[in-house]
N, C-alpha and C positions, 0 to 999 in steps of 0.2 A: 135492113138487109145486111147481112154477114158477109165480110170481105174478104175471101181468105186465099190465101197465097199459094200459088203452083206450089207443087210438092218439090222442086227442086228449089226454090225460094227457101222453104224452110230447111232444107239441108243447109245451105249456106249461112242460116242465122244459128242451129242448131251446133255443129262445127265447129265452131270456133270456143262457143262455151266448153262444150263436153272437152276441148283441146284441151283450156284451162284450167279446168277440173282435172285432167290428168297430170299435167305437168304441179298441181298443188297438191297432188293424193304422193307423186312422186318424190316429194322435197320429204317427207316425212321418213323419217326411218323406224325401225321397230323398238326399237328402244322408247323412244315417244312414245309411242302403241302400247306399250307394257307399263310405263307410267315411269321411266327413268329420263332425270333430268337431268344437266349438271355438270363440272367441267369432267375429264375422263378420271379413272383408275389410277393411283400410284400404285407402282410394285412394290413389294416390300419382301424383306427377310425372315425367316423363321428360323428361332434356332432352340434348341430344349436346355431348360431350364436345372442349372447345377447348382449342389451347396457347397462352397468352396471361401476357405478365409482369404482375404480381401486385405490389404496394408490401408490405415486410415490415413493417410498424409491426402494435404492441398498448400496450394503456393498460394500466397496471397500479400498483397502487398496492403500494408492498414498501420493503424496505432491500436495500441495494447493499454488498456487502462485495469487497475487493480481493482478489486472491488472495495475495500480498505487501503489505505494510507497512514501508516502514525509515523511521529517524527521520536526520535530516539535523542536525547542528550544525556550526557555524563552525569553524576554527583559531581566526579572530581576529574582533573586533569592527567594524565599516563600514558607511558608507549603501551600502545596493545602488545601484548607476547602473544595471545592465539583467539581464532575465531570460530565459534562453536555452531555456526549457522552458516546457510547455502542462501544468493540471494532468490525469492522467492520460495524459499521453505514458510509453513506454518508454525508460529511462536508463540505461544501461550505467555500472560503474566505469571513472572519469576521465574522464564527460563533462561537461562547463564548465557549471555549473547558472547560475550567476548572474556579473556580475561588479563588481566593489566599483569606489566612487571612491579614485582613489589619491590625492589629493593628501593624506588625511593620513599615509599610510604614505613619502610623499615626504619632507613634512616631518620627521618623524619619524626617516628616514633622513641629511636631510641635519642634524639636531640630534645624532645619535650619528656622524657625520662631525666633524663642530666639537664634539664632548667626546672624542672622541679625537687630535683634534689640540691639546686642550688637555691631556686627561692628556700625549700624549708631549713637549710644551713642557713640564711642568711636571718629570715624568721626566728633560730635558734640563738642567731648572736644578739639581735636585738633585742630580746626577751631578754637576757643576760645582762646586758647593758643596763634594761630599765630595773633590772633589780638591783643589781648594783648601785646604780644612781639613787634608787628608791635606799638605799641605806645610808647612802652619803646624805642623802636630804635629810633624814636623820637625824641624822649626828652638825646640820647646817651646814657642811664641806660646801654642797652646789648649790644654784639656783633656782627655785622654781620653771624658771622658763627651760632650763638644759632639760628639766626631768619631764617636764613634760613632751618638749620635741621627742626624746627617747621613747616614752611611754605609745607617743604617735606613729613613732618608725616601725616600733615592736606590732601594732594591729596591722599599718598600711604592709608590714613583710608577710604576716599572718593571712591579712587576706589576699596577697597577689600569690602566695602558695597554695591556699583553696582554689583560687582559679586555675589554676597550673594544674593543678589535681583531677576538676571539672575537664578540661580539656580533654587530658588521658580519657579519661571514663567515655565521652562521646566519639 
């Protein structure tokens, strides 16, 4: 047998659901309904689009490293008189970097001019000497051992004025 409940019985069971059902249909907004989820909209600006030059500077605070390094030393020692480069310019080998005062390489040169004109004077006396002596030997005046220190002086003048010579030239 089928037990079934006055008709105002079932309002009261009825009711409460369908309440439910409304207050859950009501939570929903249309957005949901259209398949949008998600936090809301930012606004944003629009603005068209110009071709205009622009300055390329930025501040920044860093270290600078080169991509090259060489180290530079002299031949020789000198005041610089002038300096033919910027630092950080590009310098190819055998561009003129700086250049020296000459006057003491002048000096310098004209003092190894006047000691070679003094070794080859002095080269000339001794040469002199050992021919002379070479005649007194001769004739028996001197000793063999005078004539030969002389004959020794005359090469050791000859060759400290070759070098005297060799120096200029390099």
């Amino acid at each position: 047998m089928k037990y079934l409940l006055p008709t105002r019985c079932r309002f009261w069971i009825w009711s409460p659901l369908l309440l439910a059902a409304l207050v859950f249909a009501s939570g929903c907004s249309r957005d949901v309904a259209r398949g949008r989820s998600g936090p809301p909209s930012v606004p944003v600006q629009v603005a068209r689009a110009m071709q205009q030059a622009l300055p390329v500077t930025q501040n920044a605070i860093g270290t600078v490293q080169a991509l090259r390094g060489v180290s530079v030393k002299s031949q020789v020692d000198g005041i610089i008189q002038s300096i033919h480069f910027r630092e950080g310019d590009d310098v190819n080998a055998g561009d003129l970097l700086v250049t020296l005062d000459q006057r003491p390489f002048q000096n310098g040169l004209h003092m190894a001019r006047a000691d070679l004109a003094n070794a080859r004077a002095e080269a000339a006396q001794a040469a002199a000497d050992a021919d002379r002596y070479q005649r007194l030997d001769e004739a028996s005046v001197v000793s063999k051992e005078q004539l030969a220190q002389l004959r020794t002086k005359a090469e050791t003048t000859k060759a400290a004025a070759r070098v005297m010579r060799l120096k200029l030239v390099i």
